[in-house]
C-alpha positions in Angstrom: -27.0 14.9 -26.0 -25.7 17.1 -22.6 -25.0 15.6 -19.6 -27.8 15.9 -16.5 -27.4 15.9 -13.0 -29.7 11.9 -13.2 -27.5 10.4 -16.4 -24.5 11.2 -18.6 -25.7 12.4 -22.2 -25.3 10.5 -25.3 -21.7 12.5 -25.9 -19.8 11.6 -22.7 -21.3 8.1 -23.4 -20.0 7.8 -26.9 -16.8 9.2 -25.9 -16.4 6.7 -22.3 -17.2 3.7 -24.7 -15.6 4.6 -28.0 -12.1 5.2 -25.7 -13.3 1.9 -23.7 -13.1 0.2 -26.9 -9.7 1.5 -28.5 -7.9 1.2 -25.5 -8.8 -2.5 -25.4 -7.8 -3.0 -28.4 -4.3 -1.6 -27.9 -4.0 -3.5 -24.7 -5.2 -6.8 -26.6 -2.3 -6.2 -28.9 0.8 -5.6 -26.0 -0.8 -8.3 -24.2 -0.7 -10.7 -27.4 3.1 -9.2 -28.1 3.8 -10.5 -24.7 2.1 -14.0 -25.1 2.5 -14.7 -28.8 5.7 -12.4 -29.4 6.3 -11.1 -32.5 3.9 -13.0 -35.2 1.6 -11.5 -37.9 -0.9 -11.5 -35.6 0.4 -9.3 -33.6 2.3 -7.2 -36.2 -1.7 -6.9 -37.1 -2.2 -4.7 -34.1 0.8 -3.5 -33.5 0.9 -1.8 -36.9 -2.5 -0.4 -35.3 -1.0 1.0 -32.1 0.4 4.7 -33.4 -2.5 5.6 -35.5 -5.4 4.6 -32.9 -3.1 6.5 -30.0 -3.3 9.9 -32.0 -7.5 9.2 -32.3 -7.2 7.9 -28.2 -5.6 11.5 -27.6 -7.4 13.4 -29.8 -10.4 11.9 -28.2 -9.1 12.3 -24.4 -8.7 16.6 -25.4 -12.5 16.5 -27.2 -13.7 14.7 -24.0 -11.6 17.0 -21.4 -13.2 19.6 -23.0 -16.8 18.3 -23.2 -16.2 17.6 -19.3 -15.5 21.1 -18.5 -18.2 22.4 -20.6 -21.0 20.1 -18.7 -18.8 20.1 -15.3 -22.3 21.5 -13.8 -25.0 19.5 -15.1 -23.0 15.9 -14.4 -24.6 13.5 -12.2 -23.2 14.0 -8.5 -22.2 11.5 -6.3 -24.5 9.5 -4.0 -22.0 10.2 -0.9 -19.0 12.4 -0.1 -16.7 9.8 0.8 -17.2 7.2 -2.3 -17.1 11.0 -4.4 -14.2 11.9 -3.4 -12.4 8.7 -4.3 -14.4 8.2 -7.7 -13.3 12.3 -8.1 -9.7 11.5 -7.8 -9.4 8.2 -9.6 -11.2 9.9 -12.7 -8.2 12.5 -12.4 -5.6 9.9 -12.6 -7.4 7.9 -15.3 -7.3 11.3 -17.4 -4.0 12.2 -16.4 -2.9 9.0 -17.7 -5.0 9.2 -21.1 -2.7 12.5 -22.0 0.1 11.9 -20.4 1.1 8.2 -21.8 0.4 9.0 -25.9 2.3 12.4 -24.9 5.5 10.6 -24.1 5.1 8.1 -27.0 4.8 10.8 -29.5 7.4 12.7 -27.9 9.7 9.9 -28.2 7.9 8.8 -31.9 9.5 12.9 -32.2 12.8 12.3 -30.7 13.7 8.9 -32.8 13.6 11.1 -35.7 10.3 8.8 -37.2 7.7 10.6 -39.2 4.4 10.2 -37.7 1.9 10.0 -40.4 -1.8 8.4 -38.8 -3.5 7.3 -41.0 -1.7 9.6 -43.9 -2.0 12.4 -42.3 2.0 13.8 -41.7 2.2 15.0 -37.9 6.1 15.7 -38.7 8.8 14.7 -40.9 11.6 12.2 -40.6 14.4 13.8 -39.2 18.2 12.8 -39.3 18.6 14.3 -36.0 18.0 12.1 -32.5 16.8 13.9 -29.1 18.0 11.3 -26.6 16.3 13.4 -24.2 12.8 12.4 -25.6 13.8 8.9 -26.7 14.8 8.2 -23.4 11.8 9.6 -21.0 9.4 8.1 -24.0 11.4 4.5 -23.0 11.4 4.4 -19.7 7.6 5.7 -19.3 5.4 5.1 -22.1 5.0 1.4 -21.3 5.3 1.5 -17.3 2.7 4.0 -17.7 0.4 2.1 -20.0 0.3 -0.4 -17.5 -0.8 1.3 -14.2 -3.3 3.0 -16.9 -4.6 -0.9 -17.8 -4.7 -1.2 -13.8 -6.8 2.3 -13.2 -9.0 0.7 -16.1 -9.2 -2.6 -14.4 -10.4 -0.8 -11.1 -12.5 1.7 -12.4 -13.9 -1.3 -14.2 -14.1 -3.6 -11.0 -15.5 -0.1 -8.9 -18.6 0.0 -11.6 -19.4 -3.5 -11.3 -19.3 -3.3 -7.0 -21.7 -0.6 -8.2 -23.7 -2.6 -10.2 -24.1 -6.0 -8.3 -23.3 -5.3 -4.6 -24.7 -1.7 -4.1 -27.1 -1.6 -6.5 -27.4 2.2 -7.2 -27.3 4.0 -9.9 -23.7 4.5 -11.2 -24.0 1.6 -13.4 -27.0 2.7 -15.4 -25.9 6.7 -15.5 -23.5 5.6 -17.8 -24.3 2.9 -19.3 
């Protein structure tokens, strides 16, 4: 279950790939929006998107805190250089995990909208607006989102170098 200086445990792996596999899906769903525009396909995961953001955060605080509580006993990097870089991406990739559903409920909160995942009231509809909120939500949520997708795509791209050209054991600590 705990993490050990040779493998992540069964809780960090569970929580990588369980997060792995939501935030595909909301990516398959933008990326469709884009392609396909607005069709019942895509109102399919769209009408998806909220909900499976409040589990994605919810998740990123449970693993944040899971990572601090087995900060010791994680497997170390094989060399100082690659670690530092590794250390610093994973820092932007969690950065981005809280910070991009923070400013979608904050504008979810501003537009007045009740957020209810999956019936569960977060707040109430309001009549009162907080352009404020709207407005940062806007113009970051989605930029955001996006350089998240392209952290994913080269953390992704970094574990495979690891995998077939290096050949150590990143790939199978995780996996």
């Amino acid at each position: 279950m705990q993490d050990n200086h040779e493998r992540y445990g069964l809780v960090s792996r569970v929580l990588h790939w369980g997060m792995a596999a939501i935030l595909l899906w909301q990516f398959l769903g933008m990326v469709l929006l884009i392609i396909l525009g607005e069709t019942p396909l895509t109102y399919f995961f769209l009408g998806t998107h909220g909900p499976l953001g409040a589990v994605l955060f919810v998740l990123i605080v449970i693993r944040l805190g899971w990572v601090g509580r087995n900060a010791s006993n994680r497997p170390q990097p094989e060399d100082s250089c690659s670690g530092k870089l590794a250390s610093i991406g994973h820092k932007l990739l969690y950065t981005l995990m809280i910070v991009v559903p923070l400013l979608a409920l904050l504008r979810s909160y501003g537009s007045g909208r009740a957020f209810t995942p999956f019936g569960i009231s977060l707040w109430e509809a309001s009549e009162q607006k907080i352009g404020w909120m709207i407005s940062v939500g806007n113009a970051a949520h989605g930029i955001l989102a996006w350089v998240l997708l392209a952290m994913i795509a080269g953390h992704v791209s970094f574990a495979i170098w690891h995998k077939a050209i290096k050949r150590d054991q990143v790939w199978s600590r995780m996996v």
